[in-house]
FISEKE-566848 format. One record per atom (N, C-alpha, C, CB): residue in three letters; y negated, z negated, x negated. Coordinates in pm, whole numbers, padded with zeros to 5 digits, always signed. Glycine has a CB too. Example, Ala and Ser with C-alpha at 12.3 -4.5 7.8 and 13.67 -1.06 7.14 Angstrom:
% FISEKE-566848
Ala+00569-00780-01319
Ala+00450-00780-01230
Ala+00330-00780-01320
Ala+00447-00905-01131
Ser+00225-00708-01285
Ser+00106-00714-01367
Ser-00003-00787-01290
Ser+00060-00572-01408
***
This chain:
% FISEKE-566848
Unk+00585+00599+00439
Unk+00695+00513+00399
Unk+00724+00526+00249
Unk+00821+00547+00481
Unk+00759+00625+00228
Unk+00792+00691+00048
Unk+00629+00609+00002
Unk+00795+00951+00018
Unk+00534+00651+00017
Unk+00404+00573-00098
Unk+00425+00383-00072
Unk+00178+00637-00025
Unk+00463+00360+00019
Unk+00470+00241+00023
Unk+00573+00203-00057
Unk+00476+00200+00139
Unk+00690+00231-00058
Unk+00794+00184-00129
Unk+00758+00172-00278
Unk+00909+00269-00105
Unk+00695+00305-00291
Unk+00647+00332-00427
Unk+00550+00232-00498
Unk+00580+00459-00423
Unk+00460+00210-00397
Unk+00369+00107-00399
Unk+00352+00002-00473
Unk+00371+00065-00314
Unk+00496-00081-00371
Unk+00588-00189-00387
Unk+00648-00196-00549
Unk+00710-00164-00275
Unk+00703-00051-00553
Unk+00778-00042-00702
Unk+00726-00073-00820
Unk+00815+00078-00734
Unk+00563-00040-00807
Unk+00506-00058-00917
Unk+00455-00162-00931
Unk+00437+00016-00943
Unk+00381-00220-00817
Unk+00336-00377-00826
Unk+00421-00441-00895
Unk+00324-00454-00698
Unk+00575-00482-00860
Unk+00684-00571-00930
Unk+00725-00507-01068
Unk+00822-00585-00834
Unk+00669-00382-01110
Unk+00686-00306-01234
Unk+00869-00280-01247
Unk+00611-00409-01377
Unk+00887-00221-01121
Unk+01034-00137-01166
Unk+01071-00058-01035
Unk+01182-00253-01214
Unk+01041+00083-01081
Unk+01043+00203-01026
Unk+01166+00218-01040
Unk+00964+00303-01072
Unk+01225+00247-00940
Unk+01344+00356-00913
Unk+01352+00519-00940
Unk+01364+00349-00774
Unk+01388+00551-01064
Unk+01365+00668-01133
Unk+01451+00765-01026
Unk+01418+00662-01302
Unk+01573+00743-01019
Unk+01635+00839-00913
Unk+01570+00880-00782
Unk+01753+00783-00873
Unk+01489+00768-00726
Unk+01506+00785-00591
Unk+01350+00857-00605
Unk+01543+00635-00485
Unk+01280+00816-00730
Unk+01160+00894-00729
Unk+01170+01027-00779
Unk+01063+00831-00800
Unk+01274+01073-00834
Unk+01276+01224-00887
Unk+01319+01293-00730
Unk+01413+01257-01040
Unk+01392+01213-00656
Unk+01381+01311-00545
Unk+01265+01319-00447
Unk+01488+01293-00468
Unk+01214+01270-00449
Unk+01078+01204-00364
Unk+01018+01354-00442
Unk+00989+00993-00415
Unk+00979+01330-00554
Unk+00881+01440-00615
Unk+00932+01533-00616
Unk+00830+01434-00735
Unk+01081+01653-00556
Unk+01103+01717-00474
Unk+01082+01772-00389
Unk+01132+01703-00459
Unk+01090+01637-00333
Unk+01039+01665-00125
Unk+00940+01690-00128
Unk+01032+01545+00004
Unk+00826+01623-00218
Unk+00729+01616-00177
Unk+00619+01718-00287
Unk+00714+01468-00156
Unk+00674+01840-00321
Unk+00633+01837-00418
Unk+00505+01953-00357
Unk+00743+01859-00535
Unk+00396+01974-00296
Unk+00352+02087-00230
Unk+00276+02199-00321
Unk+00264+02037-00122
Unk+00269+02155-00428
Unk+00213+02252-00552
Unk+00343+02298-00640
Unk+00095+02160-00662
Unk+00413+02334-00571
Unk+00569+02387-00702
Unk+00544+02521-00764
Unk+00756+02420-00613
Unk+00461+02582-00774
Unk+00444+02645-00885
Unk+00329+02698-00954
Unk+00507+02719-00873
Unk+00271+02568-00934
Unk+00150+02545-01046
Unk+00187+02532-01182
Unk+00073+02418-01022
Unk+00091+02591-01267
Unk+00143+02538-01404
Unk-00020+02469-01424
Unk+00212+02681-01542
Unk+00066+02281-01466
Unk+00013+02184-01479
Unk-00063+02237-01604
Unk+00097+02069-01479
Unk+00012+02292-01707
Unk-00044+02300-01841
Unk-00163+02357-01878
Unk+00030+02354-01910
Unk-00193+02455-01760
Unk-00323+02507-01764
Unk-00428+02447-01778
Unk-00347+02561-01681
Unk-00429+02317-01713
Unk-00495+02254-01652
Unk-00591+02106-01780
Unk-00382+02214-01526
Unk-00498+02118-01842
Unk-00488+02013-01958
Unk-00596+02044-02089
Unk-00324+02017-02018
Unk-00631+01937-02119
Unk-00758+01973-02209
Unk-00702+01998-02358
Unk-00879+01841-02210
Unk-00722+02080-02407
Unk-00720+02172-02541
Unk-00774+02052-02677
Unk-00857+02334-02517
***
């Protein structure tokens, strides 16, 4: 349901910033990765 909505959001080009900062919360299953590692130099 959440990727669909999301889906939706972007096709018409306007994301719901609130409702997606909680989404990436819920859903977040890597919370304490550090992204930065990861990133090219």
């Amino acid at each position: 349901m959440r990727f669909n909505k999301l889906y939706e959001d972007v096709k018409i080009g306007k994301v719901d910033s609130g409702w997606l900062e909680k989404v990436e919360l819920m859903d977040n299953i890597f919370p304490n990765i550090n992204y930065r590692a990861y990133r090219p130099m």
